[in-house]
N, C-alpha and C positions, 0 to 999 in steps of 0.2 A: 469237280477237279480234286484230285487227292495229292494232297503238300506233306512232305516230310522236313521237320524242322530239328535237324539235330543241334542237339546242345540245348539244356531244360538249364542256364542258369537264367536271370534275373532278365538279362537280355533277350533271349532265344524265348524265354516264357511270353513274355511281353510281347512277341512277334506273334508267338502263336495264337495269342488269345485276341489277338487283330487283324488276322486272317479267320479265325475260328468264327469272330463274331460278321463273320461277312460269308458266314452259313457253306463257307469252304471246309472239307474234308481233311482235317488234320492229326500227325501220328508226331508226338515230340518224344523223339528219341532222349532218354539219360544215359551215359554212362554204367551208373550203379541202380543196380535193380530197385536197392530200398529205397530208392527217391522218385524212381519211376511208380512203385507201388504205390505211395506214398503218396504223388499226385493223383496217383487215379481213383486213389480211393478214397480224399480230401474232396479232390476237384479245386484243390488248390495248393500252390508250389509255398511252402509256410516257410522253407527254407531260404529259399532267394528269393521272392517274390510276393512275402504276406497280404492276404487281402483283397488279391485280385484273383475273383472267381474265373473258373475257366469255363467257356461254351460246351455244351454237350457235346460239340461237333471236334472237339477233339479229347483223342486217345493217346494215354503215355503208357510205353515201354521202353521197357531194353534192351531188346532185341532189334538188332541192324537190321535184317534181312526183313522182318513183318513190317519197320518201320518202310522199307524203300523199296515193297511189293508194291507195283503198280502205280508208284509216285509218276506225277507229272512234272511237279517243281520240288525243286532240294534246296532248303534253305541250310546253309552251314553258316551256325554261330557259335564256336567253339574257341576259346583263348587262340591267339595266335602261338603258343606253344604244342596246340593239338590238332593243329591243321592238317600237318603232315602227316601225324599217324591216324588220322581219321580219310585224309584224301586216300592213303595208301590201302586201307582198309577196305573202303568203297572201291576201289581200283575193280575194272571189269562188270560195275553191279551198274554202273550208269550212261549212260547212253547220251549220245552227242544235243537228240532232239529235248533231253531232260534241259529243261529251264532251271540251270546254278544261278544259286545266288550265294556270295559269301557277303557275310553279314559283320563278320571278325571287326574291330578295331584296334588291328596290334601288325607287327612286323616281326618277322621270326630273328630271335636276337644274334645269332651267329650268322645268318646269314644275308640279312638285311630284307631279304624276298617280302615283296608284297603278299596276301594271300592267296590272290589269286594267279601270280606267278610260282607258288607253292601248286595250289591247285595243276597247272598246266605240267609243273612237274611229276606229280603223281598219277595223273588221268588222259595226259596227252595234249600236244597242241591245240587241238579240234576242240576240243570242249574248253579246255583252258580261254580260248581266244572268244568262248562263249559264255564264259562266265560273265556275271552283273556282280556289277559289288555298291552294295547299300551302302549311306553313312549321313549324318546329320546330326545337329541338337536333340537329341532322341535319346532321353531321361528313359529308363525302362516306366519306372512307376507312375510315373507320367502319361507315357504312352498306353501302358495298358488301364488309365481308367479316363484315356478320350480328353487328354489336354490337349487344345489346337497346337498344333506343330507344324513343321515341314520338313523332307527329308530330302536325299538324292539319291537314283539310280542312274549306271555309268556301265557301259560297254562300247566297244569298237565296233560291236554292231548293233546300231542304232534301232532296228525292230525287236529287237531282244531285251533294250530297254527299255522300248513303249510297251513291251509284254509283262515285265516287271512292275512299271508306272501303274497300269490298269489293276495288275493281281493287289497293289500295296493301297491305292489312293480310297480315303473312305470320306465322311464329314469330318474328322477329326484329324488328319494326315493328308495335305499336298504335298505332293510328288512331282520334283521335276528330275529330269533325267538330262546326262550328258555323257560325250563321246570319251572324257580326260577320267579313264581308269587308273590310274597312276595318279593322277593329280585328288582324287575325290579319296584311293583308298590311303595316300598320304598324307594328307590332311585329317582323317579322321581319327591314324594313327599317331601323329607326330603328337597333335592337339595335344594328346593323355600326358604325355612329356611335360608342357606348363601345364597343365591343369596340378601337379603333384607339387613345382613350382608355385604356385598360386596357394595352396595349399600349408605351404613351409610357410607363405608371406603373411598368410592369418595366423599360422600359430606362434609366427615372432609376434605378432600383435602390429601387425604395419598398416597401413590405410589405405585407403581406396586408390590416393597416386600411385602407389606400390604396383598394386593389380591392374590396375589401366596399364604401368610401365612394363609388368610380364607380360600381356597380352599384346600389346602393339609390339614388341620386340621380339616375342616368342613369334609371331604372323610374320614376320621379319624373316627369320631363321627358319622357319616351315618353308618358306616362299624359295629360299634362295638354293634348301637342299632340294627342293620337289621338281625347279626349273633345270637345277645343274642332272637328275634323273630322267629327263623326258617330259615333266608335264606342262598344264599349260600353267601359267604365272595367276592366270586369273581365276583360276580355280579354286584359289585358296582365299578369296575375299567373299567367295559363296556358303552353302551351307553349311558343307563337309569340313571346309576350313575356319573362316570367322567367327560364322554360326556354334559350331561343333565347339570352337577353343572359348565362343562368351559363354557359353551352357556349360562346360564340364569346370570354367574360372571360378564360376559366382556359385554354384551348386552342391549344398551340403549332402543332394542326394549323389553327387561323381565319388567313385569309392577312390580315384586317384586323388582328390583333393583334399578326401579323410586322410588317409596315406600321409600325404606333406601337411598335415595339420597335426597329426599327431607326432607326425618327423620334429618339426615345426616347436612343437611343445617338451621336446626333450625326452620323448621317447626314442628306446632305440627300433631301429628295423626290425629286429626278428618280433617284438611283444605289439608293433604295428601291423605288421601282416598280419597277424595271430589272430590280431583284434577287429582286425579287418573282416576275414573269414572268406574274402574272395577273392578272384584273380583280380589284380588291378595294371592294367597293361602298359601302363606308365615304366613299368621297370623293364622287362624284354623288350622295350621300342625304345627310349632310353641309348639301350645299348647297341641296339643297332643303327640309331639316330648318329648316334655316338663314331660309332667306327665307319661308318657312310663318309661321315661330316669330313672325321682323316681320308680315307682311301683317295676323296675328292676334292680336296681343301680347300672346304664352305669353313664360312666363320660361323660358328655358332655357340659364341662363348655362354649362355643362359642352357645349354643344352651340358655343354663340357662342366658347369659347375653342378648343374644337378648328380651327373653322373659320378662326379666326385665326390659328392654327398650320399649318393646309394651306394657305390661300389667300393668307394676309396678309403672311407669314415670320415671325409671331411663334416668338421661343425656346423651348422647352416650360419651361425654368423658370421665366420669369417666365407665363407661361400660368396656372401651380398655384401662384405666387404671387398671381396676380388673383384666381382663387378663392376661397383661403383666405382673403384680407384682405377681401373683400365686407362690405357692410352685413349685421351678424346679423339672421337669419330666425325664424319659426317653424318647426318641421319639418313639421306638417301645414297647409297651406291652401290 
C-alpha cells in the first residue's frame, strides 16, 4: 500500500514513521525542499522531530505530485492554517476511493470550519463526507518511539473508519473508531485552547488544584460548544476529548502548554512564539473557539479570558482574577 503523508512537522513525522514501521510504503511530503532534503538524507527530521530514526520504507520530498502518484491513503497533517491551501492545491489530484485522513488538531480561525468541513470545501462533498479524522493523547515524540497510547478514528462512514483503525493499529497504538466527526475533531481542537491555559497556570506557579480546575472546567466548555455544533456530548469524555485535554494539560512535551508557560512567566507573545519555533494551534482555535462561543452564546468564560490574554494584551493575573471573582454558578447546567 502506498500512503502519502503531507506535512513532515513533528506530528505528521511521527505518523509516518508508524506506518513506515508497519513495512507500508510511505512518501512525507515537506513544504520546503531543504527539509525534505534534509530528511532524506539524515533519515531523520533533526528539526521537528530529533532522534527518531525513520524506516527505509519511507521517502521525503517536496514535490506534491511524486508524493500523491499512485497513493492509496492521504494523510493531511498540516496546521489548521494550511488546510485550505493545501486541500485546494490537491483539488482534482484525489480521488473519492482515496482513503482521507486529516490528522490536523486546529479549527481555521476566521472561520471556525473543522478540517474536514474545510476538506469538503475544497475537494467536494463526496470525499469530504469521506474523510476520517484522527485525534487522541498522541504526544508525537511518544508516539514515534512506541509509548503505549490510544487514539481515535471517526467518520460518517463507519467502513472507512475500520479501514483507517486496521492501516493505524500496531502493539503500541489501539485504535478505536467512531461515527461523532464533529465531536472527535472538536475535542482534539478546542483541547489546545486549556492546554495554553494549563500552561499560564505553571508559569504563575499555581498547583495542582489549579490544573485539575482548568481541565474539569475547560471539558466543561469544549462540551457545551461541541453539543450546541452538532456533536455528541459524549464524545468529549473519550480519547479525543478527556484523553487529548489530560496529555497536552500535564505535558512539557505539548508546545501549547510551553506557549502559556512562558506566557505564564512574563514573556511577551511575539519572543514566545519565537522560542517556540512551531505552530502551536492553541492560538487560531482560540479564536475561533472564541467567535463560535459569541455567534452561539455558549458560556465559556476560561476560553474568553485566554483569548484576552493572546489577542487583547490582557496580564494573565488579572485574567485568573476575572475568573475567580465571577458571579457564582451551579456546577452542572
Amino acid at each position: 500500500m502506498n500512503i502519502a503523508v503531507l506535512g513532515s512537522g513533528s506530528w505528521g513525522t511521527a505518523l509516518a514513521i508508524l506506518l513506515g514501521k508497519k513495512e507500508y510504503s510511505v512518501t512525507l511530503w515537506s513544504r520546503r525542499d531543504d527539509l525534505a532534503r534534509a530528511i532524506e538524507r539524515d533519515r531523520e527530521n533533526t528539526q521537528y522531530l530529533p532522534g527518531a530514526r525513520l524506516p527505509d520504507t519511507i521517502t521525503s520530498t517536496s514535490c506534491l505530485d511524486r508524493a500523491l502518484d499512485g497513493c492509496q491513503v492521504l494523510v493531511l497533517a498540516v496546521p489548521s492554517a494550511g488546510v485550505r491551501e493545501v486541500a485546494d492545491t490537491i483539488s482534482g489530484k484525489v480521488s473519492p476511493d482515496t482513503l482521507l485522513i486529516h490528522a490536523g488538531k486546529g479549527l481555521e480561525s476566521e472561520s471556525g470550519l473543522r478540517g474536514s468541513e474545510v476538506i469538503a470545501q475544497e475537494l467536494g462533498e463526496e470525499i469530504g463526507h469521506g474523510c476520517v479524522a484522527l485525534s487522541g493523547p498522541n504526544l508525537a515524540v511518544e508516539l514515534a518511539n512506541d509509548v503505549p497510547t490510544a487514539t481515535v478514528v471517526a467518520c460518517s462512514d463507519m467502513d472507512r473508519a475500520a479501514r483507517a483503525q486496521e492501516l493505524f493499529s500496531s502493539p503500541s497504538l489501539r485504535v478505536y473508531r467512531n461515527p461523532d466527526i464533529a465531536g472527535v475533531e472538536l475535542g482534539g481542537a478546542i483541547k489546545n485552547v486549556f492546554a495554553i491555559g494549563a500552561g499560564i497556570s505553571d508559569g504563575l506557579g499555581y498547583g495542582d488544584n489549579t490544573k485539575a480546575t482548568m481541565v474539569t472546567r475547560g471539558l466543561m466548555e469544549m462540551t457545551r460548544l461541541g453539543t450546541v455544533l452538532g456533536a455528541d456530548p459524549r464524545t468529549f469524555t473519550g480519547l479525543s476529548g478527556f484523553g487529548d485535554l489530560m496529555a497536552t494539560c500535564a505535558s512539557r512535551l505539548s508546545r501549547n502548554l510551553r506557549l502559556g508557560l512562558m506566557l505564564g512567566q512574563g514573556n511577551s507573545l511575539a519572543a514566545s512564539l519565537k522560542s517556540l519555533g512551531q505552530v502551536a494551534e492553541g492560538m487560531p482555535t482560540c479564536e475561533a473557539a472564541y467567535l463560535l462561543s459569541r455567534k452561539h452564546g455558549v458560556y465559556m468564560p476560561i476560553t474568553e479570558q485566554i483569548h484576552a490574554l493572546l489577542f487583547e494584551g490582557k496580564c494573565p493575573e488579572q485574567a485568573v482574577l476575572d475568573l475567580m471573582t465571577r458571579d457564582q454558578k451551579e456546577e452542572i447546567c
